[in-house]
C-alpha positions as CSV (number, residue, x, y, z in Angstrom):
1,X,-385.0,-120.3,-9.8
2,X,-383.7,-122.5,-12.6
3,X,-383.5,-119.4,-14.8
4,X,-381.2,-118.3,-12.4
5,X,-378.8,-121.0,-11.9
6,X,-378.9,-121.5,-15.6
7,X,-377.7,-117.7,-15.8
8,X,-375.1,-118.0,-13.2
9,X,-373.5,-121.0,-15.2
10,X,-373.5,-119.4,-18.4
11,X,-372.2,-116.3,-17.1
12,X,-369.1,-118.4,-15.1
13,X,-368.9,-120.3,-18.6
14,X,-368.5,-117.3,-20.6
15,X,-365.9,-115.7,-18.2
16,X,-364.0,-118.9,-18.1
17,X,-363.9,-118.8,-22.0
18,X,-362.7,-115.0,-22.0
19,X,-360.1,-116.3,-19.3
20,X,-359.0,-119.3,-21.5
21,X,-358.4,-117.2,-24.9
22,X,-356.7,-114.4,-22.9
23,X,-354.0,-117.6,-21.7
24,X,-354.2,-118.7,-25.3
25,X,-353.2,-115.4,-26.5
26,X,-350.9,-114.6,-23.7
27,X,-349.0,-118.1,-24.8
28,X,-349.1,-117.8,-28.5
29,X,-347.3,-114.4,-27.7
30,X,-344.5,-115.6,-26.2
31,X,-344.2,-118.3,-28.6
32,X,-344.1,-115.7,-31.5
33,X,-341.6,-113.6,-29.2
34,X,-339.2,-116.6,-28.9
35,X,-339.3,-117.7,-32.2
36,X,-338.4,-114.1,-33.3
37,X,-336.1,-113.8,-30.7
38,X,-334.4,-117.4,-32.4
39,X,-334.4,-116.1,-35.8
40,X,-332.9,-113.3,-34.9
41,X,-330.2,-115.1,-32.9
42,X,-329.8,-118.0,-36.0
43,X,-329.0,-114.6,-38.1
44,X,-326.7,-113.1,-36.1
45,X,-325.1,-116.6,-36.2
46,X,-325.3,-117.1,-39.9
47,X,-324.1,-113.6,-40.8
48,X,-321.0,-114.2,-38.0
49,X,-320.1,-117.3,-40.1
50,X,-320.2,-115.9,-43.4
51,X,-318.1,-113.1,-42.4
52,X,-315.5,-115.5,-41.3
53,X,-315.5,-117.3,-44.4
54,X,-315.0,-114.0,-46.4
55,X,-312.1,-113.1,-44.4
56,X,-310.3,-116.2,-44.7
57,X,-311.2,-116.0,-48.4
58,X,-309.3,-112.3,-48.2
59,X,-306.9,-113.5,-46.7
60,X,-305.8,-116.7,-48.4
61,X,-305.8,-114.4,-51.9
62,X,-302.2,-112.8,-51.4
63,X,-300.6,-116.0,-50.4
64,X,-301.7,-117.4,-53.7
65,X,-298.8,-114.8,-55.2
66,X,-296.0,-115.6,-53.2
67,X,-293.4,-118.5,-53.4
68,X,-292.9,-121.1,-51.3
69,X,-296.5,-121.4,-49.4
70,X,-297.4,-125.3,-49.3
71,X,-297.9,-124.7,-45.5
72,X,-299.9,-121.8,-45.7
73,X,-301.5,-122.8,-48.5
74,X,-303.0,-126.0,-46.4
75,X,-303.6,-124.1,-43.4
76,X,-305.9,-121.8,-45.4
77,X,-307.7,-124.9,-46.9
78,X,-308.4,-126.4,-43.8
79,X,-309.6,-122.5,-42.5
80,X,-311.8,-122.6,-45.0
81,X,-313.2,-126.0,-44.8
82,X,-314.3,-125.1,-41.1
83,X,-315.8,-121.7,-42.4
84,X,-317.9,-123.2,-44.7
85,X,-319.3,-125.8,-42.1
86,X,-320.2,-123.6,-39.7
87,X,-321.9,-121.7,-42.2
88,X,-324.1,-124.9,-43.4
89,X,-325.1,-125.6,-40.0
90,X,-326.4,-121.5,-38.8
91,X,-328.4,-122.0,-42.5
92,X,-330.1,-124.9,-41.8
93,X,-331.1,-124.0,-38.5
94,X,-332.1,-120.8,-39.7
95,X,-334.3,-122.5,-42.2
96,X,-336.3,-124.8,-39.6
97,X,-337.0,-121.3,-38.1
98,X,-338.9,-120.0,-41.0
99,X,-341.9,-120.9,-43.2
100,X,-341.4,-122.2,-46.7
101,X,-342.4,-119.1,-48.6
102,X,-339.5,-117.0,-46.2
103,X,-337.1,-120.3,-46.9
104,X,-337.2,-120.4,-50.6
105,X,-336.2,-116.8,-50.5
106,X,-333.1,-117.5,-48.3
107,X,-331.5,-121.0,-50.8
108,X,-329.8,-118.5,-53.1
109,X,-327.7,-117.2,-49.6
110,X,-325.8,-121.2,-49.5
111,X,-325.8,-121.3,-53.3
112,X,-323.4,-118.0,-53.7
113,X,-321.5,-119.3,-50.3
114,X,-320.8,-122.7,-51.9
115,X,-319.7,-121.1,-55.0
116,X,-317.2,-118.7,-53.7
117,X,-315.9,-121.8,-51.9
118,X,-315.4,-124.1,-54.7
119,X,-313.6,-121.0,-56.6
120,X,-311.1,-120.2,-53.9
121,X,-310.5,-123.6,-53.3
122,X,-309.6,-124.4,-56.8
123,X,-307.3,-121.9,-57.0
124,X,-305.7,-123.5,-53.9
125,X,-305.4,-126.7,-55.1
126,X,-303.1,-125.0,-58.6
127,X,-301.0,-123.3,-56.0
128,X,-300.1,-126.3,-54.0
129,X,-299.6,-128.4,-57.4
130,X,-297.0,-125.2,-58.8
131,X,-295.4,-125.0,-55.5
132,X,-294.9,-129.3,-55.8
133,X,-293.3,-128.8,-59.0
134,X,-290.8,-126.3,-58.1
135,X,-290.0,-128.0,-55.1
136,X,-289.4,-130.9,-57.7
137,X,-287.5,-128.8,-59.6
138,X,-285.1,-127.4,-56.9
139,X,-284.7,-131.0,-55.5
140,X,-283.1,-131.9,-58.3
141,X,-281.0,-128.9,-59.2
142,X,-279.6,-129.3,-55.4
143,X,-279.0,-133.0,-56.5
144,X,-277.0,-131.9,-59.4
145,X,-275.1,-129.1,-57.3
146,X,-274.2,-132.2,-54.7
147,X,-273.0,-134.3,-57.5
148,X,-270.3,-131.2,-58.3
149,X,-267.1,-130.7,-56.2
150,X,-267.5,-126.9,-55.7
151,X,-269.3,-125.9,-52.9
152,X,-270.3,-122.9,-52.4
153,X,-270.1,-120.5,-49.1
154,X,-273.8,-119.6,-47.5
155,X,-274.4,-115.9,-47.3
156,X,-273.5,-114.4,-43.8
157,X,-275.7,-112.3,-42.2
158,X,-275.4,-108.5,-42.9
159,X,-273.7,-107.1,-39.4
160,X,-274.7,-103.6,-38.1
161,X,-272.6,-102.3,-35.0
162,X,-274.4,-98.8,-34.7
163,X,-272.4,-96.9,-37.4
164,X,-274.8,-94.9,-38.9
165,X,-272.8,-94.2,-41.9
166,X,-273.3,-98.1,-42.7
167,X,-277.1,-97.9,-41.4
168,X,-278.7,-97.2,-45.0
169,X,-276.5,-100.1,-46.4
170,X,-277.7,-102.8,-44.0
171,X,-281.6,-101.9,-44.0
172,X,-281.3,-102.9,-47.8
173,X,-279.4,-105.6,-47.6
174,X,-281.8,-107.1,-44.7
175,X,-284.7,-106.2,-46.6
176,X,-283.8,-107.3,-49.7
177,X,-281.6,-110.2,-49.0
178,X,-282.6,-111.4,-45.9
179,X,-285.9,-110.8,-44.9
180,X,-287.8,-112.4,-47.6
181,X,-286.7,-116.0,-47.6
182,X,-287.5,-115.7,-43.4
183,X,-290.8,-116.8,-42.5
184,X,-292.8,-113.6,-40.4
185,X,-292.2,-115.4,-36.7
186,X,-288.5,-115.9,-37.8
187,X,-287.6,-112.5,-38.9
188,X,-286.8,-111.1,-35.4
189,X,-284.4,-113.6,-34.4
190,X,-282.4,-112.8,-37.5
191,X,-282.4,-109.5,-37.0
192,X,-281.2,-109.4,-33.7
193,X,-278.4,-111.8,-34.7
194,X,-277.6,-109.0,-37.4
195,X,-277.1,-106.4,-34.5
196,X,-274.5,-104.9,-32.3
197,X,-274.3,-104.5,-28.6
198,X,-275.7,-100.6,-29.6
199,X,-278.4,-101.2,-31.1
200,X,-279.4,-104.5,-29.6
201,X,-280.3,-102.2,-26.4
202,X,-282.5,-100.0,-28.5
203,X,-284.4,-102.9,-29.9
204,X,-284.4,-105.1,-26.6
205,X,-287.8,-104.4,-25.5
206,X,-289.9,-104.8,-28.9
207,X,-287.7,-107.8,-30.0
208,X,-290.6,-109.8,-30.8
209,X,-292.0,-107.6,-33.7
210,X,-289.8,-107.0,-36.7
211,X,-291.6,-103.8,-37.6
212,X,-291.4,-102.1,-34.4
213,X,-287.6,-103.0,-34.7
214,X,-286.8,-101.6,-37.7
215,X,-288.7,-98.7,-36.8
216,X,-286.7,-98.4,-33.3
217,X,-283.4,-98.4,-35.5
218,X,-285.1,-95.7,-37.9
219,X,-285.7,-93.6,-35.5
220,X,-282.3,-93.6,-34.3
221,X,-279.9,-93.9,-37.3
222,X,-282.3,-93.5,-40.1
223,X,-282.6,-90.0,-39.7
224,X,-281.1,-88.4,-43.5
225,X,-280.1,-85.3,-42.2
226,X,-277.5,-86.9,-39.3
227,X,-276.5,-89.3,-41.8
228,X,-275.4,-86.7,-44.3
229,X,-273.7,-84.7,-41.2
230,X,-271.8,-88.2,-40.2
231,X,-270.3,-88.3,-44.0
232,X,-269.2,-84.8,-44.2
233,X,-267.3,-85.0,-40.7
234,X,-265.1,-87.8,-42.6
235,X,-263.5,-85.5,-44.5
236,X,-263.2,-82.5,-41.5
237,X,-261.9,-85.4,-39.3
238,X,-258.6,-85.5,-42.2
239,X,-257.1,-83.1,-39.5
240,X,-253.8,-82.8,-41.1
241,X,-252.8,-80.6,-45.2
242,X,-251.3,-83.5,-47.1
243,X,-247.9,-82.6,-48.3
244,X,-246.7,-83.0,-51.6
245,X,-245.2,-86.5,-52.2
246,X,-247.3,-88.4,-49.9
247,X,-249.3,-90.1,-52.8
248,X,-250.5,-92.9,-50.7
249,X,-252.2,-90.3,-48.3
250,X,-253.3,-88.6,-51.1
251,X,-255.0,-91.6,-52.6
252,X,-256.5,-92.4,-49.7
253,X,-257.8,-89.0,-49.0
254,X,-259.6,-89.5,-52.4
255,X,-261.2,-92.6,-52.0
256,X,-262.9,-91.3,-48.4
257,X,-264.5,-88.0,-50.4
258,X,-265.7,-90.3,-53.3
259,X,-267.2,-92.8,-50.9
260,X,-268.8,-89.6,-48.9
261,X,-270.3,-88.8,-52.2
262,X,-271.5,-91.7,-53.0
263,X,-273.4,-92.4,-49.6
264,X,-275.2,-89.3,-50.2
265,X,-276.0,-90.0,-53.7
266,X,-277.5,-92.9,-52.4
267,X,-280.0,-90.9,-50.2
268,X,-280.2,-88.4,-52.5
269,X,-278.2,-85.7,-50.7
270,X,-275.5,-85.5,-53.0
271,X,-276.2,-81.4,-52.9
272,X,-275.0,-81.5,-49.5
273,X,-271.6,-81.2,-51.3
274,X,-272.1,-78.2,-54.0
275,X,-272.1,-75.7,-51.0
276,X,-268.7,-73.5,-51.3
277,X,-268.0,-74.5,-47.3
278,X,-267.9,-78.2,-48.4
279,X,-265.4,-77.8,-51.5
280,X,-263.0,-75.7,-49.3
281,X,-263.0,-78.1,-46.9
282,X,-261.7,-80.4,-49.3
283,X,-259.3,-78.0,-51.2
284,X,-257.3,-76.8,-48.0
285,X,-256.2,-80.7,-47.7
286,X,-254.7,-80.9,-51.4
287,X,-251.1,-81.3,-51.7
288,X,-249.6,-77.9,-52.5
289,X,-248.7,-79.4,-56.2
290,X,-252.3,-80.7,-56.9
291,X,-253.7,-77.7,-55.5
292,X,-252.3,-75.7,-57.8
293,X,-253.4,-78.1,-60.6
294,X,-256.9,-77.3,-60.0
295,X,-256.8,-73.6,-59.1
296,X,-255.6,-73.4,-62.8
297,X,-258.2,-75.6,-63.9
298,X,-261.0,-73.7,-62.1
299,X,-259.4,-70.4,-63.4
300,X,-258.3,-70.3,-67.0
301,X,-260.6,-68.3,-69.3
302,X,-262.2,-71.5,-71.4
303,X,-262.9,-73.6,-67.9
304,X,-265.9,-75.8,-68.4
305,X,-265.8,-75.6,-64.4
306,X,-269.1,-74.3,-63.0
307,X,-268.8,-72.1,-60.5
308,X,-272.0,-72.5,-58.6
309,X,-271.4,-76.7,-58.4
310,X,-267.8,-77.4,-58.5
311,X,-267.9,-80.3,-56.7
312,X,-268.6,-82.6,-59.9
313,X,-265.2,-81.3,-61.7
314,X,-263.2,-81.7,-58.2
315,X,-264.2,-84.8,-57.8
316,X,-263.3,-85.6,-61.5
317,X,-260.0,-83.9,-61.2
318,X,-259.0,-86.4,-58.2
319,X,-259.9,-89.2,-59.5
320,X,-257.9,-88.6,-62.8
321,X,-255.2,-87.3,-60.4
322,X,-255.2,-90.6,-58.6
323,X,-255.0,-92.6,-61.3
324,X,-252.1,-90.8,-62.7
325,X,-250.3,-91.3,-60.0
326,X,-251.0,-95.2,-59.5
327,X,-249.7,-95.8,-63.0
328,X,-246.4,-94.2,-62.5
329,X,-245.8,-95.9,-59.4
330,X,-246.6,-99.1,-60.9
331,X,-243.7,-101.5,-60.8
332,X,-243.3,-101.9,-64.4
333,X,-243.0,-98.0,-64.7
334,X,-239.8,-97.3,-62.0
335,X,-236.9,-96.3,-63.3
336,X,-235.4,-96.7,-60.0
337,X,-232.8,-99.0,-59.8
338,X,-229.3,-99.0,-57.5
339,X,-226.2,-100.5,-59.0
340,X,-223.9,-102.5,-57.0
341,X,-220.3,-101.5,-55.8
342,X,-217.3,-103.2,-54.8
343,X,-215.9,-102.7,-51.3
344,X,-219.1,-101.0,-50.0
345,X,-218.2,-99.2,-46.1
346,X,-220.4,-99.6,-43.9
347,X,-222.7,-96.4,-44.5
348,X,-222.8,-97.3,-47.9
349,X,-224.2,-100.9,-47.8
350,X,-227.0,-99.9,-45.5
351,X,-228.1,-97.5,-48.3
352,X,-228.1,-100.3,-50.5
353,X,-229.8,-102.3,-48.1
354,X,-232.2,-99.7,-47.5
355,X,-233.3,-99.4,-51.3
356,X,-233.6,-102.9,-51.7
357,X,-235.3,-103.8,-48.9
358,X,-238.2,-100.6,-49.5
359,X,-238.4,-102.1,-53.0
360,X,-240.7,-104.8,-51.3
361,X,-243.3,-102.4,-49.8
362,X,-245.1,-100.9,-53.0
363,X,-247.9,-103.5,-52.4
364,X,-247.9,-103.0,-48.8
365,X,-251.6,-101.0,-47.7
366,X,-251.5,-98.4,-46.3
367,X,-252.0,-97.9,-42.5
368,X,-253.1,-95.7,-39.6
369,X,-249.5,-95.7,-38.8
370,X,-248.5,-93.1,-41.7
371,X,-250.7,-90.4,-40.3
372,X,-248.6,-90.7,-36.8
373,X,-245.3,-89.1,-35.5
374,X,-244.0,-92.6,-33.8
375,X,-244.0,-95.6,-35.6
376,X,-244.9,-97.9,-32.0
377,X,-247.1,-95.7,-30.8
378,X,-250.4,-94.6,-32.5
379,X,-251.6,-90.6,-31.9
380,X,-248.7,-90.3,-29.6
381,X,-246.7,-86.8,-29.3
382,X,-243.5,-87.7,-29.7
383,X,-241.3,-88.4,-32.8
384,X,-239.9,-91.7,-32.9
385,X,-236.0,-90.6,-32.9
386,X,-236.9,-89.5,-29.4
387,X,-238.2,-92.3,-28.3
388,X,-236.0,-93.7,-24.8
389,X,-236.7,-97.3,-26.0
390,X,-235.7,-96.8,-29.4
391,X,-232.3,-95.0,-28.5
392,X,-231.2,-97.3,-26.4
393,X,-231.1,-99.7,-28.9
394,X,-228.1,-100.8,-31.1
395,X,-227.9,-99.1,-35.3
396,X,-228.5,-102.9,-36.5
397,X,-231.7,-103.4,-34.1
398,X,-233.7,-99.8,-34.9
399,X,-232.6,-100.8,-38.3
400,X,-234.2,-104.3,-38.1
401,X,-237.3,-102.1,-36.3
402,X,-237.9,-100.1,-39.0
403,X,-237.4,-103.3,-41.6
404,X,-240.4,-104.4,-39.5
405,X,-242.8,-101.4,-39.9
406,X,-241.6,-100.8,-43.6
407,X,-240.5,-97.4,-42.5
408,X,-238.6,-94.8,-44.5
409,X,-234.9,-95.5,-43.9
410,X,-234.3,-91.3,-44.2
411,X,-237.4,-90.4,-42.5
412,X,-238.5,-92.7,-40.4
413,X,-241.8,-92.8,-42.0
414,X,-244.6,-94.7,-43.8
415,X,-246.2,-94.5,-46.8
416,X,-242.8,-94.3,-49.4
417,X,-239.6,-95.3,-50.0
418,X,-236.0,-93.5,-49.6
419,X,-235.7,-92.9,-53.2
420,X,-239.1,-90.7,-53.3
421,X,-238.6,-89.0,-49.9
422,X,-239.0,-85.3,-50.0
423,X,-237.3,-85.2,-46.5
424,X,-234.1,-86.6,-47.0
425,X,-231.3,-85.1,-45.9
426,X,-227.4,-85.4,-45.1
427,X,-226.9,-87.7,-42.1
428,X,-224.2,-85.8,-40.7
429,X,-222.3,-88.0,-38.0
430,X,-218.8,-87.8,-38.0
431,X,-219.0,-85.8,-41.5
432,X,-221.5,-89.0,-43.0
433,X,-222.4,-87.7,-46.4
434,X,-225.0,-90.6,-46.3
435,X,-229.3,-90.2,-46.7
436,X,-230.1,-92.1,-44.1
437,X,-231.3,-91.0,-41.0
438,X,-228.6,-90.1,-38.3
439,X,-230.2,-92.8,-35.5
440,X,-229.0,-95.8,-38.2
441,X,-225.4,-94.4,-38.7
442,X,-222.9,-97.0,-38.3
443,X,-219.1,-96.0,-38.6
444,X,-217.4,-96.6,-41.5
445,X,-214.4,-98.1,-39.5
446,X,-213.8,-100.8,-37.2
447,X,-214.1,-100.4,-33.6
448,X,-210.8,-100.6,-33.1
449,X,-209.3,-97.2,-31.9
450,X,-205.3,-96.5,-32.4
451,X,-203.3,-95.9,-29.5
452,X,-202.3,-92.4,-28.9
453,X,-199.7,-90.5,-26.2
454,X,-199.5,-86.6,-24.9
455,X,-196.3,-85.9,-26.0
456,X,-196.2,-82.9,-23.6
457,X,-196.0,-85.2,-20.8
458,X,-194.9,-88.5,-19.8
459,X,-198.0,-90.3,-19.7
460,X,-199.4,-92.9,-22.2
461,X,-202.8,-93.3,-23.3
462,X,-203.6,-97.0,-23.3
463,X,-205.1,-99.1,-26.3
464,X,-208.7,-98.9,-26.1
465,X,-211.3,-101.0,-27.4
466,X,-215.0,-101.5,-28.3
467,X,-216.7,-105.6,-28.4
468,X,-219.7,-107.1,-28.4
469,X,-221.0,-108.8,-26.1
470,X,-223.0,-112.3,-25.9
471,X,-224.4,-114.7,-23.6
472,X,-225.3,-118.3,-25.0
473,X,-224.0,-117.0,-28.7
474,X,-226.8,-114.3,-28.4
475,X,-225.9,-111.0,-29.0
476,X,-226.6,-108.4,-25.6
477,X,-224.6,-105.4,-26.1
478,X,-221.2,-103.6,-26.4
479,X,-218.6,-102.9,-23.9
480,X,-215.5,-100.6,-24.3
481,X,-212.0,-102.1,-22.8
482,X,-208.7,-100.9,-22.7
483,X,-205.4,-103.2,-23.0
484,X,-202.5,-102.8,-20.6
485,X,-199.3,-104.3,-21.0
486,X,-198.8,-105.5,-17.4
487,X,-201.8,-107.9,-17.5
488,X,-200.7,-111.1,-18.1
């Protein structure tokens, strides 16, 4: 019976001892599976940090070249300062996790962080001191600029209105001039103060991010091919032939082809003008004279003109026609010059007048006006000798008109004076042998008219007479009267 018992007891003994180690197993199981499970979190952690700290180090390496990054510079300091802490703590709690053969192994991971550290830094620290002493430096050259009289204007903003002709021009002046002194959250603002009502709308709803605006306004006038269409339709839209004599038109014609050329050279079109259709657009708008002038050039036996690009030796021939002309019509050059009379009539002193008074407009610039048939009225149909208005004024009024707008007195034009008009003619009132145009005649006798009778019958013609007529000693018109000799 005691054998028994004594079995019993060993047997529960043994079973609670197979129990106990499975427990022990079980727990030393799920200790190893949560210390793996916390190294591998501690490296997860470590390796998050250290990528952090090489990106800040990537990124702090290109503000080191620019100018002007104290701020930055700082900010990237105290990034990195953060970095590297974060780092420090994930590695030491990763090294409580392991044993010491596993942690010996893992020193040389803080040793190469550390070091990359203190060399980034370093270079930091050199930035900030250069960046002190130019700010040192420009301190005291603004010091020395305040202490001088002359101040100078700031630059103005580049403008763009939607003309996409200009566009080119303004994307490098903004880019160039503008956009780098502008720190990157700043840059939209001044572009949108650069901008028109146009293009304002197309940038309205990515106004926060510079790149997407410039892109937007790429997209839209950027494109080379309308740009290049724009600058040729500048020289179709020259509807009208310019006549001979009209030098002023002429030069003007010539400075709007050499600017088209130019804006494509700039975009690298300039081919655009060596097509045939292109040069005889610009040929059928010569003067008949200067026409001429380069037919013979283009077709004398030794011309060094090449036929399959004339554009270059057009544009040549222009210019040097240009300048010929403003030499001779430079003041020190006119041989024009009106001596006086005695006992001028009245025609004959508003010549005089005329000359001396167009004398003063070979500085004036030239307008829209000289391209148009009425000199009040811009792209209007009518000429301005048939202008109501205009007729119903007095000869010393449309002359003081035309004194105004600088006009031709023989033509009624812009652009030249009486002496060079190639459309002067007789004037041709009452026999007037005068240039000037038949709307400023004035007669060359009094307004007095001398009685006359019928002698084939008994009646008399009365005296009549023609005065002028004021209110408050200003001048309001004319009214014709006759005398009889039974008003008393």
């Amino acid at each position: 019976m005691e054998k028994e018992v004594s079995y019993v007891q060993s047997k529960a003994a043994a079973g609670k001892k197979a129990v106990d180690e499975e427990r022990l197993q079980e727990t030393t199981k799920k200790d190893q599976e949560k210390m793996e499970k916390m190294v591998q979190q501690m490296t997860i952690k470590r390796k998050t940090s250290e990528i952090v700290f090489q990106q800040l180090v990537e990124d702090v390496k290109p503000v080191l070249e620019m100018d002007f990054i104290t701020a930055a510079l700082k900010k990237a300091q105290e990034g990195l300062d953060a970095a590297v802490a974060d780092c420090k703590e994930a590695n030491d709690k990763y090294l409580e996790l392991l044993d010491k053969d596993k942690a010996d192994a893992e020193f040389n991971w803080m040793k190469n962080i550390q070091k990359e550290y203190n060399a980034i830094t370093s270079r930091i620290a050199v930035g900030i001191a250069k960046e002190q002493e130019k700010l040192k430096k420009l301190e005291s050259t603004s010091k020395s600029k305040e202490s001088c009289n002359l101040r100078l204007e700031k630059l103005k903003m580049p403008p763009f209105d939607g003309d996409t002709r200009q566009y080119p021009r303004f994307k490098k002046d903004f880019e160039q001039q503008v956009l780098p002194g502008l720190p990157k959250e700043s840059a939209p603002y001044a572009l949108r103060s650069c901008l028109g009502r146009e293009p304002l709308i197309i940038v309205r709803s990515v106004e926060d991010d510079i790149e997407e605006m410039l892109k937007r306004l790429d997209e839209k006038y950027g494109d080379p091919a309308k740009i290049a269409d724009v600058v040729i339709d500048s020289i179709k839209e020259v509807k009208v032939t310019i006549k001979e004599g009209e030098h002023k038109r002429f030069n003007n014609f010539v400075n709007i082809v050499e600017d088209a050329y130019q804006d494509l050279r700039r975009l690298g079109l300039e081919k655009e003008f060596t097509t045939t259709s292109s040069v005889s657009i610009i040929e059928k708008k010569l003067p008949n004279d200067v026409r001429k002038e380069w037919a013979k050039l283009v077709s004398f036996d030794t011309s060094e003109v090449d036929k399959r690009d004339k554009f270059p030796s057009l544009l040549k021939f222009l210019l040097n026609c240009k300048r010929a002309i403003e030499y001779d019509s430079s003041n020190l050059r006119s041989n024009t010059s009106y001596a006086g009379t005695v006992n001028l009539t009245a025609s004959e002193k508003l010549e005089e007048d005329g000359h001396e008074d167009e004398s003063n407009t070979e500085q004036q610039k030239e307008t829209i006006i000289s391209q148009n048939k009425c000199l009040f009225h811009p792209n209007s149909d009518h000429w301005t000798d048939t202008w109501n208005l205009y007729l119903s004024k007095s000869p010393e009024e449309r002359i003081n008109l035309q004194k105004d707008k600088s006009a031709c007195w023989s033509c009624l034009r812009v652009g030249h004076r009486l002496a060079e008009c190639k459309r002067k003619k007789a004037c041709g009132e009452n026999g007037c042998k005068g240039t000037h145009h038949k709307t400023i005649h004035m007669e060359r006798k009094s307004g007095l008219t001398a009685a006359c009778g019928d002698m084939t019958n008994s009646t008399c013609l009365l005296q009549i007479q023609r005065i002028k007529t004021s209110v408050d000693q200003r001048l309001v018109g004319q009214c014709s009267i006759y005398l009889s000799y039974y008003v008393q």
